[in-house]
ZATI-436369 format. One record per residue (C-alpha): x, y, z; residue number from 1. Coordinates in steps of 0.02 Angstrom, whole numbers, plus 50000, padded with zeros to 5 digits. Each point is the difference from the previous one (the first is absolute). Layout:
SEVEX     X     Y     Z zakol
SEVEX     X     Y     Z   NUM
...
END
This chain:
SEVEX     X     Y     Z zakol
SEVEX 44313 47844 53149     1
SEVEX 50101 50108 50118     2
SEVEX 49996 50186 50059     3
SEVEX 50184 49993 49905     4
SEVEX 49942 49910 49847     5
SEVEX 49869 50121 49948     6
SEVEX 50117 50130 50028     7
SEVEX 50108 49919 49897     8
SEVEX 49868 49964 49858     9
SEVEX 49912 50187 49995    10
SEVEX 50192 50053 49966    11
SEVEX 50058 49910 49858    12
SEVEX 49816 50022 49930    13
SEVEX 50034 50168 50001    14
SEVEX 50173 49995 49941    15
SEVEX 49953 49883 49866    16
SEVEX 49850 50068 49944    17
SEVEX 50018 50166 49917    18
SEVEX 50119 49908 49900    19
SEVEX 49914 49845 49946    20
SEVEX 49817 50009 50046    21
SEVEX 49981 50137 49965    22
SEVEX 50050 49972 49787    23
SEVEX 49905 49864 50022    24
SEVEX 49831 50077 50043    25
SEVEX 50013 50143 49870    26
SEVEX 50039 49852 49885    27
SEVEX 49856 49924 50025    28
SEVEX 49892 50174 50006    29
SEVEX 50073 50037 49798    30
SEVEX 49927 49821 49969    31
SEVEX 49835 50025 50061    32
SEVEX 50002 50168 49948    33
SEVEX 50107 50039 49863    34
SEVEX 50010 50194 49953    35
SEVEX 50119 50018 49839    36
SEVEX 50064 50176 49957    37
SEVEX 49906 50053 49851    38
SEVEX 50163 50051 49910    39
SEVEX 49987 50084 49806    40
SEVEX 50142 50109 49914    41
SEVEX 49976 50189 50063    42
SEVEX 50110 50138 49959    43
SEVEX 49950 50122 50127    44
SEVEX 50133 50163 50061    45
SEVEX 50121 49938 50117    46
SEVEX 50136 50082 50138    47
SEVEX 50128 49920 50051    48
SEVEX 50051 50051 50188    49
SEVEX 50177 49961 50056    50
SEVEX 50042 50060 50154    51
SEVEX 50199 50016 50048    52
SEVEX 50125 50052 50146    53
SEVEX 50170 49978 49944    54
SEVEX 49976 49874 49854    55
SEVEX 50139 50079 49883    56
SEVEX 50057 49824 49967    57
SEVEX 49851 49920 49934    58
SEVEX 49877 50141 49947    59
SEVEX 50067 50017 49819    60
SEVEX 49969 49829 49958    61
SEVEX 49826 50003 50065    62
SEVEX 49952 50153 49912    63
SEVEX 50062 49910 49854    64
SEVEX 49907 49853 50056    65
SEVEX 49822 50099 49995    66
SEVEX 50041 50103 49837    67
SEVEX 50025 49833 49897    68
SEVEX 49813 49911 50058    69
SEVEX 49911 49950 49863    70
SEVEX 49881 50126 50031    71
SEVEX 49939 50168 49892    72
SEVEX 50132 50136 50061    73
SEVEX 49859 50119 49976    74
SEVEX 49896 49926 50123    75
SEVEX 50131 49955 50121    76
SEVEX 50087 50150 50140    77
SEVEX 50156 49954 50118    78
SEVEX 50005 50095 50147    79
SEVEX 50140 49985 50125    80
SEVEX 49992 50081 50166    81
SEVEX 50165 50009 50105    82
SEVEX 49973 49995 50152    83
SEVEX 50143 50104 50055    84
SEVEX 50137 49931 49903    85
SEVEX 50184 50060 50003    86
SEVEX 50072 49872 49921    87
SEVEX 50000 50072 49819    88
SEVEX 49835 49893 49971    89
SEVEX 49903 50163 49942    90
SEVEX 50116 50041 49881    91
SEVEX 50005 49824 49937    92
SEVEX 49806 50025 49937    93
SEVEX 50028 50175 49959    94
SEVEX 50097 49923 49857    95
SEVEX 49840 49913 49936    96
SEVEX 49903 50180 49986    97
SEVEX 49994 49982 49827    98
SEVEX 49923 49838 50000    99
SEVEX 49850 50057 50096   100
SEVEX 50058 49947 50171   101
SEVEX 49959 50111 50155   102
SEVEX 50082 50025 50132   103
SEVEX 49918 50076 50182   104
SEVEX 50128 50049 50116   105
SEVEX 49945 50003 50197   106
SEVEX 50086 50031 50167   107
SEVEX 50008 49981 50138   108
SEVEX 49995 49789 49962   109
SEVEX 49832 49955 50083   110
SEVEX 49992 49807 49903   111
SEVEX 49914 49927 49879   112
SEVEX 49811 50023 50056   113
SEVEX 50033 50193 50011   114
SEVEX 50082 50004 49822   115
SEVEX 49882 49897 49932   116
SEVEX 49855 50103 50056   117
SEVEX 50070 50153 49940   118
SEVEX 50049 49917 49812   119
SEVEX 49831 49933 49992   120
SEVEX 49932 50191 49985   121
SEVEX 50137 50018 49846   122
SEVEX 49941 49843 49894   123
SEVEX 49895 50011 49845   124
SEVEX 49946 49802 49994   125
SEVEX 49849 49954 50023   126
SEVEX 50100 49837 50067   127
SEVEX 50148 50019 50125   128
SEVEX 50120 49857 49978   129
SEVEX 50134 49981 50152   130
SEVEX 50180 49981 49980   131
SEVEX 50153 49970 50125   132
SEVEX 50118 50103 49953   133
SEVEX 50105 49824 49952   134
SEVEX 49861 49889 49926   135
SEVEX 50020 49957 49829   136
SEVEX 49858 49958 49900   137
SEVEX 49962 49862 49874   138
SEVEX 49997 50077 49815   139
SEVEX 49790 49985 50002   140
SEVEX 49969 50020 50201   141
SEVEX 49905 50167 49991   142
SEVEX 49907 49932 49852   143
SEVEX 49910 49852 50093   144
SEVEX 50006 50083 50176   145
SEVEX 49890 50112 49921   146
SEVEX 49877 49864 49939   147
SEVEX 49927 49973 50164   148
SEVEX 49927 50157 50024   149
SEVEX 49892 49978 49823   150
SEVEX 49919 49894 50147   151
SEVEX 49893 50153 50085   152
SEVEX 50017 49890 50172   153
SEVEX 50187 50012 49993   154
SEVEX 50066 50149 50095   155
SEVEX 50179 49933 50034   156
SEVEX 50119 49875 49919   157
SEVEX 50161 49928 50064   158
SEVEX 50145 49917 49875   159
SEVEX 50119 49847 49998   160
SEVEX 50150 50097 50087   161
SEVEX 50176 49890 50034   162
SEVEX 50136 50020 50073   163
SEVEX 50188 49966 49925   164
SEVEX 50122 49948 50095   165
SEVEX 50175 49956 49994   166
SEVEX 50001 49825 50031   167
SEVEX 50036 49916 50177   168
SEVEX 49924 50142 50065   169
SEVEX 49890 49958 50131   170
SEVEX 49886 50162 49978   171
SEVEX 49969 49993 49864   172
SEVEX 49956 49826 50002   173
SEVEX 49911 50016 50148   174
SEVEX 49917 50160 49906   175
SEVEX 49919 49896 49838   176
SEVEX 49953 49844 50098   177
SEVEX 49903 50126 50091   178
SEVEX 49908 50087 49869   179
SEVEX 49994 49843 49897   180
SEVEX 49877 49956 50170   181
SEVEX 49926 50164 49985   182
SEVEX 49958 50009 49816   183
SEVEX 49912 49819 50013   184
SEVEX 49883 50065 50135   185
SEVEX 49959 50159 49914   186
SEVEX 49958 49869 49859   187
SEVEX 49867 49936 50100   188
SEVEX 49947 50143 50092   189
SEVEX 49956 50101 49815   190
SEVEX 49902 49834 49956   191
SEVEX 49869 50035 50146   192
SEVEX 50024 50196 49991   193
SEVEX 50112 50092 50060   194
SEVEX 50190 50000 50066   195
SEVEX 50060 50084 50171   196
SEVEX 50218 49994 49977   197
SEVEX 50059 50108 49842   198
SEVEX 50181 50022 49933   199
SEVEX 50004 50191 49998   200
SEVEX 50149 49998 49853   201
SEVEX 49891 49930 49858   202
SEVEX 49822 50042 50020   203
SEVEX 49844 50127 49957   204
SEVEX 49867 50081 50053   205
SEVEX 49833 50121 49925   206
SEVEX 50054 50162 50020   207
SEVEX 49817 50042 50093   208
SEVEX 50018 49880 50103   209
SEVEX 50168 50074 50070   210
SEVEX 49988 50073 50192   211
SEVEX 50140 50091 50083   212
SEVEX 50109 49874 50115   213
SEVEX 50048 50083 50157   214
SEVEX 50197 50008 49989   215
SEVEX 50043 49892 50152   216
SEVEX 49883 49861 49900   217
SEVEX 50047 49858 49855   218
SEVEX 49908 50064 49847   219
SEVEX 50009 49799 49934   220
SEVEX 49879 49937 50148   221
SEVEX 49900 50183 50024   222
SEVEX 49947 50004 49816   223
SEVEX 49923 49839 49948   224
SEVEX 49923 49962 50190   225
SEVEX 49911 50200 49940   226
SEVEX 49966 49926 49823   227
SEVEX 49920 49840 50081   228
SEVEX 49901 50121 50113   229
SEVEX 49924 50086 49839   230
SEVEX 49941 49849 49940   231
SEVEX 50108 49966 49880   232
SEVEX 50124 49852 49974   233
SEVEX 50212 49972 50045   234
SEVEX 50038 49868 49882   235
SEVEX 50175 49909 49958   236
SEVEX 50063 49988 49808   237
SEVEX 50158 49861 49980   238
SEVEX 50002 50057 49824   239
SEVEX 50090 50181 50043   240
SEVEX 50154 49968 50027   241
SEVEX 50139 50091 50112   242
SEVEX 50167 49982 50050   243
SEVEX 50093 50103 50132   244
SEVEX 50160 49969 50090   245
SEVEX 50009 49892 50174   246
SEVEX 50076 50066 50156   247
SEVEX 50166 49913 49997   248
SEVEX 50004 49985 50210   249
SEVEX 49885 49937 50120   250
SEVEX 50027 50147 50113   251
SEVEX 49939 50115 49865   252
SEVEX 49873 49907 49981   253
SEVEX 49932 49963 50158   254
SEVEX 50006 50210 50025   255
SEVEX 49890 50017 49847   256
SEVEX 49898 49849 50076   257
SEVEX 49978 50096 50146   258
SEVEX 49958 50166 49940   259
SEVEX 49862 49908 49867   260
SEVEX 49908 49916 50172   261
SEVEX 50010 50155 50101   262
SEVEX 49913 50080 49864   263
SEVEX 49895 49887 49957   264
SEVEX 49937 49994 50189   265
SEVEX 49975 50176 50012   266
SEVEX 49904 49983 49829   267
SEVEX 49894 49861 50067   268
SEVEX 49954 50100 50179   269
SEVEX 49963 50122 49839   270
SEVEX 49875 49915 49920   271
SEVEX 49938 49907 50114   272
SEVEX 49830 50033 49963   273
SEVEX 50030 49864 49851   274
SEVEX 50002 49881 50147   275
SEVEX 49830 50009 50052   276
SEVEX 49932 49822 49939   277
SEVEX 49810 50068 49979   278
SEVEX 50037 50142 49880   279
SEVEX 50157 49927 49931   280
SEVEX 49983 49814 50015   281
SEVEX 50114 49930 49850   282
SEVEX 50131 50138 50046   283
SEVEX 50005 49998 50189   284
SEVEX 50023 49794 49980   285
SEVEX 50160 50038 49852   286
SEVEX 50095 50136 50116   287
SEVEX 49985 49880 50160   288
SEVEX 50047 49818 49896   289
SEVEX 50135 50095 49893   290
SEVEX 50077 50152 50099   291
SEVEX 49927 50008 50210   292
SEVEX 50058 49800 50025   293
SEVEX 50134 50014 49876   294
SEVEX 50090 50141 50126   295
SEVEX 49957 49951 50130   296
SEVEX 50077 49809 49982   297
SEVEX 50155 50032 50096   298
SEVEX 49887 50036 50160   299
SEVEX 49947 49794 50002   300
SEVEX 50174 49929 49918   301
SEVEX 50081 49999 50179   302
SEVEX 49846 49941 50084   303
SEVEX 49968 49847 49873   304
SEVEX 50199 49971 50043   305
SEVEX 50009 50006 50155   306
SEVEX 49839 49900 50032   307
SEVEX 50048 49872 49881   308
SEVEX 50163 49983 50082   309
SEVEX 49915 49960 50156   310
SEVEX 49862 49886 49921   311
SEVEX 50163 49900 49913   312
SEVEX 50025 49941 50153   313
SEVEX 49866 49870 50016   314
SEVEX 49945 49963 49816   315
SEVEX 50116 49941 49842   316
SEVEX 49886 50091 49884   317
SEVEX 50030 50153 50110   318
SEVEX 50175 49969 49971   319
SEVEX 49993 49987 49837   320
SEVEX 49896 50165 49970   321
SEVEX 50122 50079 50120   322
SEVEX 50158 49921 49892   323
SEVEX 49907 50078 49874   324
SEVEX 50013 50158 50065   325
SEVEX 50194 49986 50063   326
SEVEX 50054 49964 49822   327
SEVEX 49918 50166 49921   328
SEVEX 50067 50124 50126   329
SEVEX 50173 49903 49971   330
SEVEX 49968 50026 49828   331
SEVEX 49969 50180 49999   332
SEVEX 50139 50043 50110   333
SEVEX 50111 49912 49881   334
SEVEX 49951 50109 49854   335
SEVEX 50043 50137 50076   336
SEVEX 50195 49976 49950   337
SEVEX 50068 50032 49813   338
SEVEX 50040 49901 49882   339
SEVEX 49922 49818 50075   340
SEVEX 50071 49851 49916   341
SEVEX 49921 49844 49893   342
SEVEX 49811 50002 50032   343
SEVEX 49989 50090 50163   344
SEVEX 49962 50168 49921   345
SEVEX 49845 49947 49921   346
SEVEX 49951 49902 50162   347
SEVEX 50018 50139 50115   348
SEVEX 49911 50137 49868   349
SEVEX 49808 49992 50059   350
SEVEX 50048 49963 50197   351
SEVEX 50121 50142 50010   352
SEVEX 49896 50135 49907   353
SEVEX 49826 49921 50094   354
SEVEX 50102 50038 50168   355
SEVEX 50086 50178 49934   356
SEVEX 49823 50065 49956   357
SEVEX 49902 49933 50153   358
SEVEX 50166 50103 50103   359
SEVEX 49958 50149 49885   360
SEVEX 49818 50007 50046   361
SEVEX 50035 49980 50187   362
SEVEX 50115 50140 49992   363
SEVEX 49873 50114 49900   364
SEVEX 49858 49943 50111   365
SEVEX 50107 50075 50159   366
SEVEX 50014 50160 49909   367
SEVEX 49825 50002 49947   368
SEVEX 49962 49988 50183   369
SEVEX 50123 50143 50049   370
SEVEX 49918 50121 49867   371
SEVEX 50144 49995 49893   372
SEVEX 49989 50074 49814   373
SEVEX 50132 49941 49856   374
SEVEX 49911 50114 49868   375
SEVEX 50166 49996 49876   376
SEVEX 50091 49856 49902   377
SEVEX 50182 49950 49942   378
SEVEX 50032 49966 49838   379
SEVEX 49971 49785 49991   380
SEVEX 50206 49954 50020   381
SEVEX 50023 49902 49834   382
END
C-alpha cells in the first residue's frame, strides 16, 4: 500500500468512524454489559427552568404547555428567567402570576448559562427540569422524566425532542434526520451507561448535582460531563416526548450550528480533565468517538478527497469510492436551493445538512482558535 493510500484510509476511518463505529462498539458494550435504568413512579418537587430573550411569540404557549403536565401542581414550580427581554415576553408570563408562574427579570443579557445559574438559586425542586423557551412537552413528559432519577445512579436525563417543520424544508428535514441519528445512539450509549450529547430543551437534572456554568459555556455539555464526573449516570429516555419548532433556513441554522460547536469546544478545553483515559476511561473514550472526531471531521474530508482523487487515477475501485464521493458533495450543494422537485429533496437531505454542519464546525473551530466567545443566543427562527 502507498504513502497516498494510507493517507487516504486513516481519513475516511476517521470520517467514518465517529459515525458508524463508533454506534457500533457502544452497541456491542450494552450487550455485554447491559445497565437498565431502574425506573419506578416518583413524585418528587420539581422546577421547571425556562430561560428566554425575546420569546414573546412562543412563551405563552409553553407556559401553558408546563402548567397542563400531568403532574401534582403542588409539587410542580415554573420559573422563567428573561434574559433581558424587550419584546413584551415578561409581561406575557406576568399574566400567568396567578397561576403560580415566576418570572426573574435580568439585564444586562449575559445568555443562558448566566440566567440559568442565577434561577437555579430561586427554585424550590428538589429536581430541576429544563425547558427552551419554545419546547412543548408531551401531556406526561415530566412525569416519566422524573422516573429515572428513582434510579439513585441517575443524575441527568435527556427527552425525545423533534422538530416540526413546514414541509420541503430542508432544515428542518435535515434537523430530524439528524436527531433521529442522535436519539438512536443515545439509545445505545444509556444501555452501557451513560450518554455524552443532550438536547438542552427537554431534559433534567438533581438539583445537588447542579454547578454554576461559566457564561461563555453550553450548560447542555458542562452539566452532564460534571454529573458523569460525580459518579453518577447521563442517560437517554425516548419515552419523554418534545416538540419544538425547526429553523426554517439553513443560514439560521448553520449560525446556531456554529455557535453550539464553538461552545461546545470551549466546554470541552473546559472539562478536559474528563479526557484523561486512566481516571475517566468510559468517558474520555465517549467525548473523543462522539464529540473530538465528530468536530473535527471537516479537517480529513478534503484530504480523503483530494487523495482519492489522485488514487482514482490508477484503480477502478478508487474511482468508484471517489464517484462516491463526487455524487454527495453534488448532492448537498443541490439542497441548498428551495423548493427541489420530484425526489431530489429527499436525496439531497442527509448530504447537504452532513456538509452544512461539517462547514459549521470548521467555522467555529477557527474562532475557537482566535479566542472568540458567542456567550448569547437568538431566538431558534421558526
Amino acid at each position: 500500500m502507498t504513502a497516498l493510500a494510507v493517507v487516504f484510509w486513516i481519513c475516511s476511518a476517521a470520517i467514518v468512524y465517529p459515525y458508524l463505529g463508533y454506534p457500533l462498539l457502544v452497541w456491542v458494550m450494552g450487550w455485554v454489559r447491559p445497565r437498565p435504568v431502574q425506573r419506578r413512579p416518583w413524585l418528587p418537587s420539581v422546577t421547571v427552568l425556562i430561560p428566554a430573550y425575546n420569546e414573546v411569540g412562543c412563551i405563552g404557549a409553553t407556559i401553558t404547555n408546563k402548567l397542563e403536565q400531568d403532574y401534582p401542581a403542588e409539587q410542580l414550580q415554573i420559573l422563567v428567567v428573561s434574559d433581558g427581554s424587550t419584546d413584551g415576553t415578561d409581561e406575557v408570563v406576568e399574566g400567568f402570576a396567578g397561576r403560580g408562574v415566576d418570572l426573574l427579570r435580568r439585564g444586562p443579557r449575559e445568555g443562558k448559562a448566566a440566567a440559568l445559574n442565577e434561577a437555579v438559586g430561586h427554585a424550590r425542586g428538589e429536581i430541576i427540569v429544563f425547558s427552551d423557551a419554545n419546547s412543548l412537552f408531551a401531556p406526561d413528559g415530566i412525569r416519566k422524566m422524573v422516573e429515572n432519577f428513582s434510579d439513585p445512579e441517575v443524575g441527568y436525563v435527556t427527552g425525545n425532542l423533534r422538530f416540526v417543520a413546514a414541509a420541503g424544508s430542508a432544515s428542518g428535514a435535515g434537523n430530524n434526520a439528524y436527531i433521529r441519528y442522535e436519539n438512536a445512539i443515545r439509545t445505545l450509549e444509556s444501555r452501557s451507561g451513560s450518554i455524552i450529547g443532550v438536547n438542552g430543551g427537554v431534559d433534567a437534572i438533581r438539583k445537588a448535582l447542579y454547578v454554576d456554568v461559566p457564561r461563555k459555556l453550553i450548560t447542555d455539555l458542562i452539566l452532564p460531563l460534571h454529573v458523569i464526573s460525580t459518579g453518577h449516570r447521563v442517560v437517554y429516555d425516548e419515552r419523554v416526548g418534545a416538540s419544538e419548532v425547526a429553523n426554517k433556513e439553513l443560514a439560521s441554522e448553520f449560525r446556531m450550528r456554529v455557535r453550539v460547536a464553538l461552545r461546545a469546544l470551549q466546554g470541552l478545553a473546559y472539562m478536559r480533565r474528563l479526557m484523561n483515559p486512566w481516571r475517566f476511561p468510559g468517558a474520555a473514550f465517549r467525548i473523543l468517538s462522539h464529540k473530538v472526531l465528530r468536530y473535527g471531521a471537516f479537517a480529513f474530508m478534503p484530504v480523503a478527497f483530494a487523495a482519492n482523487a489522485l488514487l482514482a487515477t490508477g484503480s477502478w475501485a478508487y474511482l468508484a469510492i471517489f464517484a462516491a464521493q463526487v455524487l454527495i458533495y453534488v448532492l448537498a450543494i443541490i439542497g441548498l436551493r428551495r423548493k427541489l422537485p420530484g425526489p431530489l429533496g429527499p436525496l439531497t437531505v442527509v448530504p447537504t445538512y452532513f456538509i452544512v454542519s461539517n462547514a459549521a464546525f470548521a467555522l467555529a473551530f477557527a474562532k475557537f482558535v482566535r479566542g472568540e466567545t458567542m456567550a448569547t443566543w437568538q431566538p431558534r427562527a421558526g
